[in-house]
Each structure stands twice: as C-alpha cells, then as structure tokens.
C-alpha positions as CSV (number, residue, x, y, z in Angstrom):
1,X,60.0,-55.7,40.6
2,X,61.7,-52.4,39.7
3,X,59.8,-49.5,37.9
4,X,60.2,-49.2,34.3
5,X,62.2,-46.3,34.5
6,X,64.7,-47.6,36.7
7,X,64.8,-50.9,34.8
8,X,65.2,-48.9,31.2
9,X,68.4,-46.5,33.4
10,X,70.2,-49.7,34.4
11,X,70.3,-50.5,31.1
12,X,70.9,-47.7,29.3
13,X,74.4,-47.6,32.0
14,X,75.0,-51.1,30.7
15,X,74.5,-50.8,26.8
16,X,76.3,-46.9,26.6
17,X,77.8,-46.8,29.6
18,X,81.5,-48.4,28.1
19,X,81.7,-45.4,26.2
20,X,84.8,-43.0,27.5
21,X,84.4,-40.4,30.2
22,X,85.1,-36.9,28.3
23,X,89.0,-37.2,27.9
24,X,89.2,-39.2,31.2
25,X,90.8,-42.5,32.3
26,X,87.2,-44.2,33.2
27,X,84.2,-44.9,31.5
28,X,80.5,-43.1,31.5
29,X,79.2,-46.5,33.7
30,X,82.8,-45.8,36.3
31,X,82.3,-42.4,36.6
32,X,79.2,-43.0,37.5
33,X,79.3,-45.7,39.6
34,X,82.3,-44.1,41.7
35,X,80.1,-40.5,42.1
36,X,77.7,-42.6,44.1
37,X,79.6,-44.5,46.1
38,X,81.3,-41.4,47.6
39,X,77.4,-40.8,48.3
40,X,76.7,-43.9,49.9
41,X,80.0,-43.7,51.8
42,X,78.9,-40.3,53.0
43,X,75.7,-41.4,54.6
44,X,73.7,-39.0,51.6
45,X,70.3,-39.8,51.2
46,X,68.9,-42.2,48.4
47,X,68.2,-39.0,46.4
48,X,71.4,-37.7,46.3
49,X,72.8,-40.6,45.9
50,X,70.9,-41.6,43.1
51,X,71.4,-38.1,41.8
52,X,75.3,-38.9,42.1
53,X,74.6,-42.2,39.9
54,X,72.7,-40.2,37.0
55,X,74.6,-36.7,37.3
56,X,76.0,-37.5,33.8
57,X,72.6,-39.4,32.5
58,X,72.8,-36.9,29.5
59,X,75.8,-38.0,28.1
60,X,74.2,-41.6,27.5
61,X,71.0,-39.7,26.5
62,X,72.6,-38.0,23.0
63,X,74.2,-39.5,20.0
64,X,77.4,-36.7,19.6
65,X,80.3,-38.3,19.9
66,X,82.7,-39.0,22.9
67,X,85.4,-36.2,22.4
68,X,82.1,-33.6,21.6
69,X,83.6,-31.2,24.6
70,X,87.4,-31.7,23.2
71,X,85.8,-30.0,20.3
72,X,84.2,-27.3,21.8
73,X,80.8,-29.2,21.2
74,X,78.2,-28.5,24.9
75,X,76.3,-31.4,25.0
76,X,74.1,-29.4,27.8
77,X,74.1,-32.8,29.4
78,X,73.0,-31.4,32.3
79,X,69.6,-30.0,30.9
80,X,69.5,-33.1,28.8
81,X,69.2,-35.3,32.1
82,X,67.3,-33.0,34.0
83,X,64.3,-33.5,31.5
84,X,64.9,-36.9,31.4
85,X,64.3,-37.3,35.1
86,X,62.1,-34.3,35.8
87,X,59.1,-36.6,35.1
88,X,59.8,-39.7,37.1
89,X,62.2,-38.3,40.3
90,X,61.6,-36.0,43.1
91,X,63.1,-32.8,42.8
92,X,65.8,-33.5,45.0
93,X,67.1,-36.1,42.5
94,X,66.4,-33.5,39.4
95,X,68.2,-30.3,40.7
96,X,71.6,-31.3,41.9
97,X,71.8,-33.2,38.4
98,X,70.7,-29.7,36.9
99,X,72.9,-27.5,39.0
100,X,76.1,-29.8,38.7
101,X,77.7,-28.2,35.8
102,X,76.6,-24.9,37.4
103,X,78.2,-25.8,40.6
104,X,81.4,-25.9,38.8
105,X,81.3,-22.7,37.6
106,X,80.0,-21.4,41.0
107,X,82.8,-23.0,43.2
108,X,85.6,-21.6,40.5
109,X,84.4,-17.9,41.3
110,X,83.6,-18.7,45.4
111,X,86.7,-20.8,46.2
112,X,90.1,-19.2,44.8
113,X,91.7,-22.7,45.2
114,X,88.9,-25.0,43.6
115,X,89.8,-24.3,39.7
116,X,93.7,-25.9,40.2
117,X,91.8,-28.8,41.4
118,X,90.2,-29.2,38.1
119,X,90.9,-31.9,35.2
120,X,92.3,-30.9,32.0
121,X,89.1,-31.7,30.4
122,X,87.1,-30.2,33.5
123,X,88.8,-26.9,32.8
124,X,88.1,-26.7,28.6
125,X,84.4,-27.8,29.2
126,X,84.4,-24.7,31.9
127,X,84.3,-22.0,28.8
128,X,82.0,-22.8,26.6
129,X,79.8,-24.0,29.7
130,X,79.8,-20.6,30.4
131,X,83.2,-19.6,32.5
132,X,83.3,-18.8,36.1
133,X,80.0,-17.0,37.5
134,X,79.6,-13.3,38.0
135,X,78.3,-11.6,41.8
136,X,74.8,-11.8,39.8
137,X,75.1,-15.3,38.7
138,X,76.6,-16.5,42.6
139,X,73.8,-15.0,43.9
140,X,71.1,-16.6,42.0
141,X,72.2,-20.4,42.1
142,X,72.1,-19.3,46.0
143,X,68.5,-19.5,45.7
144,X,68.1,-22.8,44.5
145,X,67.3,-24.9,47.8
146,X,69.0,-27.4,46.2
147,X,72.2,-25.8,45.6
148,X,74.1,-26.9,49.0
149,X,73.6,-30.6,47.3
150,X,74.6,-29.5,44.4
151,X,77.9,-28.6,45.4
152,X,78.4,-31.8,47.1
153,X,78.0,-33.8,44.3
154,X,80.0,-31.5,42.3
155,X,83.1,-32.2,44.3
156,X,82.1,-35.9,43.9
157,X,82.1,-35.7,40.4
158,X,85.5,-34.3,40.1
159,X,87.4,-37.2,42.2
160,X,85.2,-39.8,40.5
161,X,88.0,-40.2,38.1
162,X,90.1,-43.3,39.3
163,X,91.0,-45.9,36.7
164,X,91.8,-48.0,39.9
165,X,88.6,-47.6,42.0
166,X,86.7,-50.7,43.1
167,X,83.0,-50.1,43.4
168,X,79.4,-52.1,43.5
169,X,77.9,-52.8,40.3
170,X,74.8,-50.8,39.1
171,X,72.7,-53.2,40.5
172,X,73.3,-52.3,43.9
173,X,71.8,-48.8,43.2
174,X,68.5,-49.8,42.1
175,X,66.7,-49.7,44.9
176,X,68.3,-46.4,46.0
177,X,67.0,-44.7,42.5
178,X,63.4,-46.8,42.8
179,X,63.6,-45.1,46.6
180,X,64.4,-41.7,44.7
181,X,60.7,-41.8,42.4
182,X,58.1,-39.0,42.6
C-alpha cells in the first residue's frame, strides 16, 4: 500500500500530466518520466531518481497556463515543488528539485559550451529566471551539498525531450519515490 503522498503524485502525473512541456515536443508526464529513467539507467539512487520524476512537480502544482514562460510569465516551479515536497521527502529528493533551475544558470556561466546545448524554450526561460550566475552566485550554489546532484539532473532534464523515447509508466516509480520519504 503506497503512502498517500505518493498515491495523490501518481495521480496528479496522470490527471495534469497530458498537458505540454513548455514549448516542447513531449508532455509534463514524458518529460518526466524520461528525466528518471536516465536516473535509473545511471544506477542514481531512489532519491535522485525520484527527484528526476518530480523535478517539474510545480508545473502540475499551478493553474497559469502552458505557454506562461513563452510569455515571460516565471512559474518559480522550482520553489513551487520544493514546498510541496519539503514536508514528506528527504532532503536529497527536495534540493536537486530546488536547485534545478539554478543549475542551469550555473552551468551556463561554468561551462562555455553548455548554453548552445540549450532548447529554444530553455534559453527564454534562462532571463527572467535570472540569467547566467555571477563569481558571487557560482560560489554560493557551491555550498549546497546537494548541488553536484543538482547538476546531474539538470543535464537530465535538458535531453528529456524526445517525442520518440520509450519509457516505463509512472507506476514503475512508485516504489522508488515511497523509498525517497522522510
């Protein structure tokens, strides 16, 4: 018998997760779906993993539209699904979820290479997210012990975009996020 929270997640993926990805070719429930199986595939553990399913929780969590970032609208999905979870998952679920949108801008000031590698919709989201960090702003998400994952499921994030992808349905999962509980 699952937890309640994991119970009301897997349905929350399967009522709002048909809605389009932000300006990409797969849905919220895809996206999500194909972030943790990169996980899984990388031997990461249930937390990470389960923080690859829910990275992009938030976007199920508000009622703006789908094409909110094509319009300049920040969802702050990130902090969105980091309160969300904050109560119910160990902190190794919560901060790579937190930190994910930060990772972006991280990587784009650490990595010369890493912003070409971006989406269309990745890179519009990046300025009103808050651009790419400053020395001051690198050195602080360095802090976070959880920022190593962070990155990690950042990159995952950006190649979980594939219209084509074959993956395990949600149900698979559960027992990695029920694994992944405080």
């Amino acid at each position: 018998m699952h937890h309640p929270i994991v119970s009301e997640i897997l349905t929350l993926f399967k009522t709002n997760g048909g809605s389009m990805y932000g300006g990409e070719a797969v849905t919220q429930l895809e996206h999500a779906l194909q972030a943790a199986t990169f996980a899984k595939e990388n031997n990461a553990s249930d937390a990470l993993i389960t923080a690859a399913l829910l990275h992009d929780i938030g976007h199920l969590l508000h009622d703006l539209p789908d094409d909110a970032s094509d319009n300049g609208i920040d969802d702050v999905h990130e902090a969105l699904a980091a309160k969300y979870l904050t109560e119910h998952f160990v902190p190794a679920v919560v901060e790579p979820v937190n930190l994910h949108v930060a990772a972006k801008r991280y990587l784009c000031a650490v990595d010369a290479t890493y912003y070409d590698t971006l989406s269309a919709p990745s890179k519009t989201s990046l300025t009103f997210q808050g651009g790419i960090m400053n020395e001051t702003e690198v050195a602080n998400f360095e802090q976070n012990p959880f920022y190593q994952d962070a990155i990690t499921l950042r990159k995952w994030d950006d190649i979980a975009k594939d219209p084509t992808m074959k993956t395990e349905s949600i149900d698979f999962f559960a027992s990695m996020i029920q694994n992944s509980l405080k």
